[in-house]
N, C-alpha and C positions, 0 to 999 in steps of 0.2 A: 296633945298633938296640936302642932298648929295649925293654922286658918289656910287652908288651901282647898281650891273647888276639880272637882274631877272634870272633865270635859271632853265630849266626842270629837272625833274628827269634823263636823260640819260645823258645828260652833267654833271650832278649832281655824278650821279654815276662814271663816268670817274674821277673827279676831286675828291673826296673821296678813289680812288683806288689809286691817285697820292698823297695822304698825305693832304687835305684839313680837316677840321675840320668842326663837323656838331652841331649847339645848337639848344635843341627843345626849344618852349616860352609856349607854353602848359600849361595846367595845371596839377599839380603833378599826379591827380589821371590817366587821359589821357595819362600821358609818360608811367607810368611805366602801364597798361596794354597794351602799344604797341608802341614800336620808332624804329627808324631809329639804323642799329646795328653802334655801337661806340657815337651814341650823346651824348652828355650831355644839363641835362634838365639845364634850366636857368631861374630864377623869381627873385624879387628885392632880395631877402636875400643872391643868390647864385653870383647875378650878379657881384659889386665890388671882392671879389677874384677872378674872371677867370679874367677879365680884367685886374687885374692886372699880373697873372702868365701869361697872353696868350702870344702866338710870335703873333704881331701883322703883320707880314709877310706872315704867316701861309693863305691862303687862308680857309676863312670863311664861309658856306652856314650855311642860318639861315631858320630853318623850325616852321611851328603852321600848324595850322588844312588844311587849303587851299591854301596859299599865299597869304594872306589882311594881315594880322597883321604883316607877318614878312617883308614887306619892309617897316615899321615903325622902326622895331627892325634893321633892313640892314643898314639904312641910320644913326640910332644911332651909330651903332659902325663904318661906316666911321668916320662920325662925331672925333670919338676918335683915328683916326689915321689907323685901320685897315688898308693894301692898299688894299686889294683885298678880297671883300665882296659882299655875291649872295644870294637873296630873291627865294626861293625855290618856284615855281610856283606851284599851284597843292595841295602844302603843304603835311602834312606825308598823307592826306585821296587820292593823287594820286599817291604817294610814293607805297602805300600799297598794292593799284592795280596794280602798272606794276612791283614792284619786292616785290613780298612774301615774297622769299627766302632769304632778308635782314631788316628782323622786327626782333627787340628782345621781348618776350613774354615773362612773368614769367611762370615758368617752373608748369606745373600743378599738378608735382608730390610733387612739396617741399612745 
């Protein structure tokens, strides 16, 4: 398996405030009624363009519902060179209970 580090959400949020980049693996309908603010959702069709635009230097946290699926997804993009890539413990359903106040929700009004 490859070299990937698991990571809480408080480590998580530190490293996000320092410029890491966050991809949901989610399912479409599950991102967008609620993610991590700045992710970008990620599925086979989206996956080859980000990898190719990505800085693969760029620290990488990869989030799904709990943290099982995404150290499948973590060890895949070492696999492709990422250096520094973190399997989100918890996933966005422990994300969403220790900070609210960094969920994007679509807007109720629009």
């Amino acid at each position: 398996m490859s070299e990937f580090e698991r990571i809480g959400p408080q480590p998580a949020r530190q490293l996000i405030g320092q410029g890491a980049a966050v991809v949901d693996i989610r399912d479409p309908q599950s991102f967008a009624a609620g993610h991590i603010g700045g992710a970008k959702h990620l599925d086979n069709n989206s996956l080859p363009a980000f990898v190719a635009a990505a800085d693969r230097e760029q620290p990488l946290i990869v989030c799904c519902y709990h943290g099982n699926s995404s150290q499948s997804a973590a060890a895949y993009f070492a696999d492709l060179g990422f250096a520094r890539v973190f399997s989100l413990d918890g996933g966005y359903e422990l994300w969403s209970h220790q900070f609210p106040d960094n969920i994007s929700r679509p807007d109720p009004e629009a």
